[in-house]
N, C-alpha and C positions, 0 to 999 in steps of 0.2 A: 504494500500500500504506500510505503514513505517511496518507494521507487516512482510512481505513479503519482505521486505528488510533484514531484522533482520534474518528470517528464512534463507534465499540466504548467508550471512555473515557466519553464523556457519557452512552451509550445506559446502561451499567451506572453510572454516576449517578444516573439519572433513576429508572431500576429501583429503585433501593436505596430514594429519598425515596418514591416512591409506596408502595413494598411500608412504609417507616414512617408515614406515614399512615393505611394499612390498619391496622397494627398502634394506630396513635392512636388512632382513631374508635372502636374497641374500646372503649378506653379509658376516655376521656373523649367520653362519651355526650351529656352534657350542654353542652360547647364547642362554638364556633361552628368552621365552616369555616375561617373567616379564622384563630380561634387555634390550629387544629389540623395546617393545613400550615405556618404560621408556630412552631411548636414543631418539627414534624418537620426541617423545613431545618434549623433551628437542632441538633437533636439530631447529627444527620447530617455537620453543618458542619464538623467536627474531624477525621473520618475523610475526608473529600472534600479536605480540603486537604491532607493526610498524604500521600494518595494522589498529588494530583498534583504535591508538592514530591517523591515519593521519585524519580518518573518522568521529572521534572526534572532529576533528579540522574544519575538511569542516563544519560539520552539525551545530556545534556552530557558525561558522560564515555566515549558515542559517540564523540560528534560530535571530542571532539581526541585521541581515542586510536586514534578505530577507521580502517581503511582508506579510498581513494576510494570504495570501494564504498558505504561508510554513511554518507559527508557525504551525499550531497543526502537520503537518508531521515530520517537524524538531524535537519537542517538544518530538516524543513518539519515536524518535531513540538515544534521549540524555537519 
């Protein structure tokens, strides 16, 4: 299950930069490939690392609060 958390975490990452790309090439019609995924990560970057320090935070305050049941799920998402 913590593998399939993990998987879901990146899958809607990946989502999110592609769907801002889309939204780029709109945009900026005229930029190359290169500068237009290289803006979108970059746009992106703030909210992706938000993401995974908050999750960071939950799952660590699993992992020493919560019961034996949720060390080892906790355990393989730290």
């Amino acid at each position: 299950a913590a593998l399939l958390t993990i998987a879901g975490y990146s899958i809607n990452d990946t989502i999110v930069i592609y769907d801002r790309i889309r939204e780029n090439l709109k945009l900026y019609r005229k930029a190359s490939m290169k500068e237009i995924v290289n803006m979108s990560v970059n746009q992106t970057l703030s909210r992706t690392i938000l993401t995974s320090f908050m999750t960071l935070l939950a799952v660590t305050s699993i992992f020493l609060f919560g019961g034996e049941v949720l060390k080892p799920f906790s355990f393989v998402l730290l």
